[in-house]
N, C-alpha and C positions, 0 to 999 in steps of 0.2 A: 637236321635243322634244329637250332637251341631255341625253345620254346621261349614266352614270354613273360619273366618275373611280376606277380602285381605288387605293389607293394601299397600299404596305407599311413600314412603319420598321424595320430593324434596329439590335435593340440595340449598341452597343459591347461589341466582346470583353470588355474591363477588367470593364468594367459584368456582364457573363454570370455572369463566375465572381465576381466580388463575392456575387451574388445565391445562384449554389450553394453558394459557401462559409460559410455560413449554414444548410445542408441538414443533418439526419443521416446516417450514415454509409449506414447502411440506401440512402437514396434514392439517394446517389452511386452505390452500387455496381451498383443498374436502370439507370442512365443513363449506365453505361461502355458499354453499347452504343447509343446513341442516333449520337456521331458520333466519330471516332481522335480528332479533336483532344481532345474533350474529357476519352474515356482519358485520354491523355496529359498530358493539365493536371493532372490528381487525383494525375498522382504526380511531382510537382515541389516541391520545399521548397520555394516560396515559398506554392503551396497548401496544401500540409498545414499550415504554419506558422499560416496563416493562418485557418484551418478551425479548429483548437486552439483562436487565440487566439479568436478569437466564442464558441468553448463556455464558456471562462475567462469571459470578460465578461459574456454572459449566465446566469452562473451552471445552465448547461445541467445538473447531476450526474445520475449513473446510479451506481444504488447495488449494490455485488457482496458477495453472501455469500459465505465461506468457511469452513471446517472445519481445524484446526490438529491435525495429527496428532503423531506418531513423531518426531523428530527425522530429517532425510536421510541414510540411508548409502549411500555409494557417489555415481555422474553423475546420478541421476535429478532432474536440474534443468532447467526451464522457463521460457521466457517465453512470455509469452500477448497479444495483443490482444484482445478482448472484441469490442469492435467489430467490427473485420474479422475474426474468427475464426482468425487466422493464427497461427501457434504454432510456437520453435524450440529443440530441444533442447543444452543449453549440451554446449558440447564437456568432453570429458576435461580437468581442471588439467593441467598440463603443469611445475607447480609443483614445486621438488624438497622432498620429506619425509625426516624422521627416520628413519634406520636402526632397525631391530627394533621395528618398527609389528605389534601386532594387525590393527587395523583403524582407519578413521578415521570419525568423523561431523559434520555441518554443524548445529550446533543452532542456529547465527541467519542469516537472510539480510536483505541490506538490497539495496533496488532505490532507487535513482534518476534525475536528469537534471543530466547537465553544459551548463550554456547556454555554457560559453565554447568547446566543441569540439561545441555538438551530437553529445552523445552519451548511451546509458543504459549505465548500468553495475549491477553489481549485484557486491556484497563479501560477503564468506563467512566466519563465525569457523570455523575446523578445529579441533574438537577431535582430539589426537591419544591412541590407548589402545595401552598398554604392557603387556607380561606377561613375565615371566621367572619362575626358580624361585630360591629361597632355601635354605642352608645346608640344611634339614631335608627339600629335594624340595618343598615348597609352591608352588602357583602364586600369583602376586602379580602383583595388575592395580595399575595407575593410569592418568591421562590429564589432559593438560595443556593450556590452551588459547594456544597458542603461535604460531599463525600465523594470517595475515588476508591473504584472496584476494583480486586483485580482476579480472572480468571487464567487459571492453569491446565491446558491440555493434559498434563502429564497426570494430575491428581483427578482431572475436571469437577472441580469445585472454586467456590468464588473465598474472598475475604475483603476485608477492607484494609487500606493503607492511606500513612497521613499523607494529608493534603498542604502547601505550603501557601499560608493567606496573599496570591496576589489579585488584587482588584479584580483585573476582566480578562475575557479570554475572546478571541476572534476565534469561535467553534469552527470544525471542519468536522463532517462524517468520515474522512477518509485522512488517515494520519500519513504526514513524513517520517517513514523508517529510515535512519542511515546507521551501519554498524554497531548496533546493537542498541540505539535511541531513539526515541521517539519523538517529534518535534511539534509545538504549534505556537503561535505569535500569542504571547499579551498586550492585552492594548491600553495597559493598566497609564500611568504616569509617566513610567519610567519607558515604554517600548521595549519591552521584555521580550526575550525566545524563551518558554518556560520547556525543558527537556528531561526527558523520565530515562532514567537504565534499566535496561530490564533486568542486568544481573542481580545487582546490589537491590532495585525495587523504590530508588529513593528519583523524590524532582529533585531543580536545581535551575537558576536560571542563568541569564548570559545577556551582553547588552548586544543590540543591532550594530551592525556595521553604519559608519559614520559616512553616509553615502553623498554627503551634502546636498540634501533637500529635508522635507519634514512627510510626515506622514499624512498631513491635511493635504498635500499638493501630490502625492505621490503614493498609488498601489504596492503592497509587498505580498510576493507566494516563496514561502519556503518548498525549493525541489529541492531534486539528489542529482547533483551531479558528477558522474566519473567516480559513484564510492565517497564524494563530500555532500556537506551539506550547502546549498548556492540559495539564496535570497535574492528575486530579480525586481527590481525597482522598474516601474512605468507611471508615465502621469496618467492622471486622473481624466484630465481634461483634453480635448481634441483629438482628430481621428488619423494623424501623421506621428505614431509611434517609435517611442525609444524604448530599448531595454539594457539595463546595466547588470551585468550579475556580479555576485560577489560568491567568495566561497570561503569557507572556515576550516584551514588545518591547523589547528596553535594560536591562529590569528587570522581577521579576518583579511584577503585580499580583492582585490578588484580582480575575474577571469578575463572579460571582455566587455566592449558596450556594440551595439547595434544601432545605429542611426538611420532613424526617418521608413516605418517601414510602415505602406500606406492599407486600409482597409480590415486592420486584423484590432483586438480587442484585447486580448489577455493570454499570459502565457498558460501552458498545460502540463508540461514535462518535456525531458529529455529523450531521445532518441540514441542507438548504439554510437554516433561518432560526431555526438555534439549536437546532431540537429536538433530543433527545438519547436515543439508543436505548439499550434495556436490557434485562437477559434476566431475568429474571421468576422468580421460585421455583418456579413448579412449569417451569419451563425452555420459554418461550415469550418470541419476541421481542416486545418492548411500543416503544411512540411517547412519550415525553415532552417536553408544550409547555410551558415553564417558565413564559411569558406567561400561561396559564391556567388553570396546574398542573391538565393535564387529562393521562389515564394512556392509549395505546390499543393493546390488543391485537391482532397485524397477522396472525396466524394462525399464525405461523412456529415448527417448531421449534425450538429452538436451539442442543440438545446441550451438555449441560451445560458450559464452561468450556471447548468444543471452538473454538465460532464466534467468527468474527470479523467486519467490517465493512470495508469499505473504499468511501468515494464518490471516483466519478473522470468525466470528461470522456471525452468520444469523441476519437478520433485515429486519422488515417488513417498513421502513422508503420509504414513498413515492417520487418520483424525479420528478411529474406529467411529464410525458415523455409517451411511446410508450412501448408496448409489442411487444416481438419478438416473441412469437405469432401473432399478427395483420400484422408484418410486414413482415410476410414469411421469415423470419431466421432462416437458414437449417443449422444444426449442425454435427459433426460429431459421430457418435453414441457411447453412454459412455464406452462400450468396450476397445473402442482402447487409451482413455485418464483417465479410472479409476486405481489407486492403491492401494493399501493394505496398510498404515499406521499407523493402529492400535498397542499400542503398549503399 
């Protein structure tokens, strides 16, 4: 009787991590103890690069909620991974300030990616506040927004970079990233989009799209969407909403308009295939699929005019920072802040 050959095929290295790089971040991180090499490989730029880029292409997103508070005073600034959990707190500016400072605060932060030095940075307007007294003993504040920070993950140190004099700025705690820029409205004279590069380090600005209404009659939120940047116009006034967006490739174009859509407030972001979240009048987060003009409430608080949205990709990209494992940070259990958005 001819016995029975065993035989085994090992895969190719190349081929191994081809296949885990394709994984969630979640699975990677069970299977740092499987064998060193493999450790090892999960933290090499050409894996992590590479891990990214599959989430980018498959349009992988994971969707984060946030809450926009106070404006920052003082260092209590953060970067965070999501994925890995990894979190590192930005050092002190080292930046020199104004003589006879009250105090200072950071009422915009913008986060980005420089692809020509791999690196994140993240830029800071400072406002500075002033107080002295006046001929009569009065105390008299002001504050001017006069300087623009910029931190580098790669170096992790701060500097300063010029600022271009435009009047006023409609602050957001939470910036519009799109392909390697950063975005936020001026509400100067002109209706400005003032936008930062992270390569070069320089602003620059750009005029609104000519939406045919005026800014006193009508809301604007700069989102991303599909990889552009979309500006969605809504009125101000009554509770039977419109929304128009527009989006800028070369120029700006009209995407779509929405007509008449009852009980919601303001938009929030985009969703993987167009849908568009919204917070809802009596302040719940709602789903809208434009395709079906179909409305769906996802259960979610929303805190009135607090929340914000952000969808992003997993990344195993290092912050050399602290786990919130190590550091005893206690969460609230995913029950009560998981949703259904599959779609």
């Amino acid at each position: 009787m001819q016995g029975l050959i065993k035989t085994s095929t090992e895969l190719p290295e190349m081929l191994v991590l081809e296949i885990l790089s394709k994984l969630p971040v979640k699975s990677l991180t069970r299977f740092r103890c499987v064998c060193k090499p493999w450790s090892l490989s999960f933290e090499t730029r050409h894996f992590i690069t590479k891990h990214h880029q599959n989430n980018l292409e498959n349009n992988n997103l994971n969707l984060l909620l946030k809450r926009c508070h106070e404006p920052v005073v003082g260092h209590n600034v953060a970067l965070w991974n999501p994925s890995t959990r990894e979190f590192k707190i930005l050092p002190q500016s080292t930046v020199q300030r104004p003589p006879g400072l009250e105090y200072t605060s950071c009422d915009c932060l913008g986060f980005g990616y420089d692809s020509q030095t791999d690196d994140f940075k993240v830029v800071i307007f400072v406002v500075n506040y002033f107080s002295w007294e006046n001929e009569e003993g009065l105390s008299i504040y002001s504050h001017s927004i006069d300087q623009v920070e910029l931190y580098s993950l790669k170096s992790d140190s701060w500097k300063e970079i010029s600022f271009p004099g435009v009047d006023a700025f409609a602050f957001a705690l939470f910036n519009n990233y799109v392909n390697g820029f950063i975005y936020c409205q001026a509400v100067g004279i002109d209706h400005l989009i003032l936008s930062f590069d992270m390569v070069n380090e320089k602003f620059s600005t750009s005029p609104l799209p000519e939406f045919g209404g005026s800014l006193e009659q009508y809301y604007l939120e700069l989102l991303e969407f599909n990889g552009l940047l979309g500006a969605i116009f809504y009125p101000r006034e009554g509770t039977d909403k419109c929304f128009d967006l527009w989006v800028v490739n070369g120029s700006w174009t009209k995407q779509f308009s929405v007509e008449s859509i009852l009980g919601v407030e303001r938009p929030l972001g985009f969703w993987k295939n167009g849908e568009l979240f919204l917070e809802s009048s009596d302040q719940e987060l709602v789903l809208f699929d434009p395709s079906i003009q179909e409305l769906i409430n996802l259960g979610i608080h929303a805190y009135q005019e607090t929340m914000r949205i952000t969808a992003y990709v997993e990344s195993l990209v290092p912050l050399n920072g602290r786990s919130e494992h190590e550091e005893c940070i206690i969460r609230r259990p995913a029950e009560e802040n998981q949703i259904d958005v599959e779609h």
